[in-house]
GUKEZA-502827 format. One record per residue (C-alpha): residue in three letters; x, z, y. Coordinates in Angstrom, 3 decimals. Example, Ala and Ser with C-alpha at 12.3 -4.5 7.8 and 13.67 -1.06 7.14 Angstrom:
BEGIN
ALA, 12.300, 7.800, -4.500
SER, 13.670, 7.140, -1.060
***
This chain:
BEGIN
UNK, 134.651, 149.661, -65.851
UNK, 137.953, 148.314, -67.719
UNK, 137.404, 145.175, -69.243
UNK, 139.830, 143.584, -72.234
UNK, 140.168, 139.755, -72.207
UNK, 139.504, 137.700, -75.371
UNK, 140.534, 134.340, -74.369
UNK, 144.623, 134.154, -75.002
UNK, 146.801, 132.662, -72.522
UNK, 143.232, 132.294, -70.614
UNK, 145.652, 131.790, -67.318
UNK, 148.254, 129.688, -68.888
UNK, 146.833, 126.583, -69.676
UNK, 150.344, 125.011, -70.033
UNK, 150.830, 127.294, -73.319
UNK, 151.362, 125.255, -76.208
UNK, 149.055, 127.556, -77.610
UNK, 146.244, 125.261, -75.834
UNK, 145.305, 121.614, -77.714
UNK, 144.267, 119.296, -74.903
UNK, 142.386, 116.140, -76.116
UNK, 142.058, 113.972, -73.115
UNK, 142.952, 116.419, -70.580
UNK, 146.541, 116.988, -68.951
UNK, 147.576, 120.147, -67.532
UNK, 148.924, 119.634, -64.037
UNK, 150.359, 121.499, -61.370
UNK, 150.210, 121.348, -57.599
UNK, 152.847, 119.223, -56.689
UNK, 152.971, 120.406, -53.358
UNK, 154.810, 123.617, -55.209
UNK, 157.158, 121.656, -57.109
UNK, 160.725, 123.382, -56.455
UNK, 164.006, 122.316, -55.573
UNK, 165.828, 118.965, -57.795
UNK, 167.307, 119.984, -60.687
UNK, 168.794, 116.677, -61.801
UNK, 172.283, 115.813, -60.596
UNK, 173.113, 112.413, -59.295
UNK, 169.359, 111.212, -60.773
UNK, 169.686, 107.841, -58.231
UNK, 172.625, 107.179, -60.274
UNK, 174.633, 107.075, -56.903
UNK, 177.755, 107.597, -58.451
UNK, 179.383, 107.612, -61.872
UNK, 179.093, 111.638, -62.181
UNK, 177.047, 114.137, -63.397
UNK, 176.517, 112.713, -66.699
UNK, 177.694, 112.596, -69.752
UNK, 177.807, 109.221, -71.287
UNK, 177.864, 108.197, -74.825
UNK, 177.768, 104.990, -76.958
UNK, 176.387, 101.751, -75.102
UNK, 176.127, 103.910, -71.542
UNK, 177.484, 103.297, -68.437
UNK, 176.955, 103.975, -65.006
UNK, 177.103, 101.187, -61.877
UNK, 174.818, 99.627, -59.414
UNK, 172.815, 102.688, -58.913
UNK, 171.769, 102.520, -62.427
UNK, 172.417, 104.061, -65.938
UNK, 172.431, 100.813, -67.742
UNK, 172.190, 100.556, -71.370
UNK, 173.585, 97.678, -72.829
UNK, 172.460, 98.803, -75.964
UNK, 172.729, 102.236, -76.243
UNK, 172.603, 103.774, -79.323
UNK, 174.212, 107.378, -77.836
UNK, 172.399, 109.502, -75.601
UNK, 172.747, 110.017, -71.757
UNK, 172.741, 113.611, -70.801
UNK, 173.063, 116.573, -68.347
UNK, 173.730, 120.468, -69.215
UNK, 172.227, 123.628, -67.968
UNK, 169.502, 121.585, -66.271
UNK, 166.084, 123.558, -66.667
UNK, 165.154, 127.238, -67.886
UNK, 164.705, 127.217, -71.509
UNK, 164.443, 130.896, -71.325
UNK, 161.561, 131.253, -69.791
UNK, 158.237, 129.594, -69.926
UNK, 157.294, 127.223, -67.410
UNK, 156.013, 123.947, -66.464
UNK, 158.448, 120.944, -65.719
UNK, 157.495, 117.482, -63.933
UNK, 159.918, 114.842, -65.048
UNK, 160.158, 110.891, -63.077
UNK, 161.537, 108.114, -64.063
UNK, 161.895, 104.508, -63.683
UNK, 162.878, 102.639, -66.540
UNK, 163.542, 99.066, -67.019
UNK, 163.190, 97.574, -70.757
UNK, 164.799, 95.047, -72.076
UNK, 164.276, 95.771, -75.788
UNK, 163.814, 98.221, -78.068
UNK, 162.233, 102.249, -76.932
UNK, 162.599, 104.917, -74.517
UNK, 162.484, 108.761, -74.388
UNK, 163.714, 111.753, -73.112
UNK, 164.386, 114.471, -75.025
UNK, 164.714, 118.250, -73.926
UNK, 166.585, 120.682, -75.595
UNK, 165.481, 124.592, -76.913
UNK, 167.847, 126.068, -79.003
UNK, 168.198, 124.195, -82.676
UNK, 165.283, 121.921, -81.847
UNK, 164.364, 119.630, -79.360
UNK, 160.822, 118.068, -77.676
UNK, 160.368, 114.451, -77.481
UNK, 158.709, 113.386, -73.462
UNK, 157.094, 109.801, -73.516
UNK, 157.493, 106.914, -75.810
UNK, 158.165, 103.824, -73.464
UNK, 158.654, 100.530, -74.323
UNK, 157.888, 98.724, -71.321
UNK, 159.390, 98.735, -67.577
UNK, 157.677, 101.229, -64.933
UNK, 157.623, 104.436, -63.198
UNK, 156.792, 107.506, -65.194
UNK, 155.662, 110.981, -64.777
UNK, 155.924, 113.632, -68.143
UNK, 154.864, 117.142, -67.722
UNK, 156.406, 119.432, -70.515
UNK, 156.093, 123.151, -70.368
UNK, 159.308, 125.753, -71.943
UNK, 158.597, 127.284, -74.802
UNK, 160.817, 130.675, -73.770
UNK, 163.452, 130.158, -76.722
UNK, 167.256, 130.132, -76.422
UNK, 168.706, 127.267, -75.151
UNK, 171.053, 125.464, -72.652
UNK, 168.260, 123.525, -70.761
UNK, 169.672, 120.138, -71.815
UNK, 167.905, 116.984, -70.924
UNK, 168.878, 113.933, -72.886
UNK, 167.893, 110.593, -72.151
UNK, 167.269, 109.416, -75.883
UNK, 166.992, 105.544, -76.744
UNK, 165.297, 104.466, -79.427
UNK, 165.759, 101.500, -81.507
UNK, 169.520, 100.161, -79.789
UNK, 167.607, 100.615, -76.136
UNK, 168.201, 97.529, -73.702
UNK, 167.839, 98.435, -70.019
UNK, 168.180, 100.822, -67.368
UNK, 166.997, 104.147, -65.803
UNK, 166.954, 105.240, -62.679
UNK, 165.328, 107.595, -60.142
UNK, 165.442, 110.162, -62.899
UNK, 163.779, 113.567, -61.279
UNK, 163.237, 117.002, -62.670
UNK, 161.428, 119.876, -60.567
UNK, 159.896, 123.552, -61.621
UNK, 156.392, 123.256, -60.594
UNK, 153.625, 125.870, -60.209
UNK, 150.248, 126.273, -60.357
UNK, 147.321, 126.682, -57.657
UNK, 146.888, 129.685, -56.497
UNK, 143.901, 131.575, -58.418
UNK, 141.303, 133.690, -56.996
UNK, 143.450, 136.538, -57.766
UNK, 146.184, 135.093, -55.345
UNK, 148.659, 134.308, -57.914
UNK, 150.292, 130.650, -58.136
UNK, 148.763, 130.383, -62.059
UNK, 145.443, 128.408, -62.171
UNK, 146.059, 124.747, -63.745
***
C-alpha cells in the first residue's frame, strides 16, 4: 500500500533545512557540470569586474589591499535549488578572505580564510530571486591574490531509485 513520508527533504540533504554538526554534504564530483566561472585562471584582464585595490596581471587577481569586491554576474542559478562546488587558491598577505554569493537582497558568506592554500566550499541555492552573483569579498583591507577560482553545478549519486539525489 501507499505510504506518506515523514522525514522532510529526506532526499535533499543539501537543504538548509538540515543542521550538519561535523558532517559535510558532498556530491559526486565525477557529476560536477560544465565551468561556470569566466576567465577563473585570471588569463586575461576580462571577465571581471574590479573595484577598489583590484587588479588583474600575472595570471592573478592581486589585491594590493582591496577594500572593494571582485566580481562576476549571472554566474550560478539562484532560482533554483542546487548544490555548488567552489575552488580556489588564495595567497594571504594580510588581513581575511571570503567569497560571497548573492540571492536577491541578501547574500551567503563561503569560507573565512586567512591563510594561503587551495580551497574547496560547497554551498547549496536557496531557490530565491537573484542574479547568481559571486563576489570575491576581502575582509579587513585583504593583501594577496586569488587564483584558479572554479565554480561547477554538481549532483548527487545516483539513489536506489535511479535518480542523481542521494548525498
Amino acid at each position: 500500500p501507499s505510504r506518506t513520508n515523514l522525514i522532510t527533504q529526506s532526499e535533499a540533504f543539501d537543504n538548509p533545512y538540515w543542521t550538519k554538526s561535523g558532517a559535510s554534504i558532498q556530491g559526486d564530483p565525477s557529476t560536477a557540470g560544465s565551468e561556470l566561472v569566466t576567465n577563473g585562471s585570471f588569463a586575461t584582464d576580462s571577465g571581471w569586474i574590479k573595484e577598489t585595490g583590484w587588479s588583474i596581471s600575472g595570471g592573478k587577481a592581486v589585491a594590493s589591499p582591496a577594500v572593494g569586491y571582485l566580481y562576476q554576474n549571472n554566474v550560478y542559478d539562484q532560482t533554483s535549488v542546487k548544490t555548488y562546488k567552489l575552488t580556489y587558491d588564495i595567497n594571504v598577505n594580510s588581513g581575511t578572505f571570503k567569497f560571497l554569493v548573492l540571492g536577491s537582497a541578501s547574500g551567503t558568506f563561503l569560507g573565512d580564510e586567512t591563510t594561503s592554500g587551495t580551497y574547496t566550499v560547497y554551498f547549496t541555492t536557496t531557490g530565491n530571486s537573484g542574479d547568481g552573483r559571486l563576489y570575491i569579498a576581502p575582509q579587513g583591507s585583504f593583501n594577496g591574490s586569488v587564483d584558479n577560482v572554479s565554480l561547477k553545478e554538481v549532483q548527487g549519486f545516483t539513489s536506489p531509485d535511479g535518480t542523481t539525489n542521494a548525498y
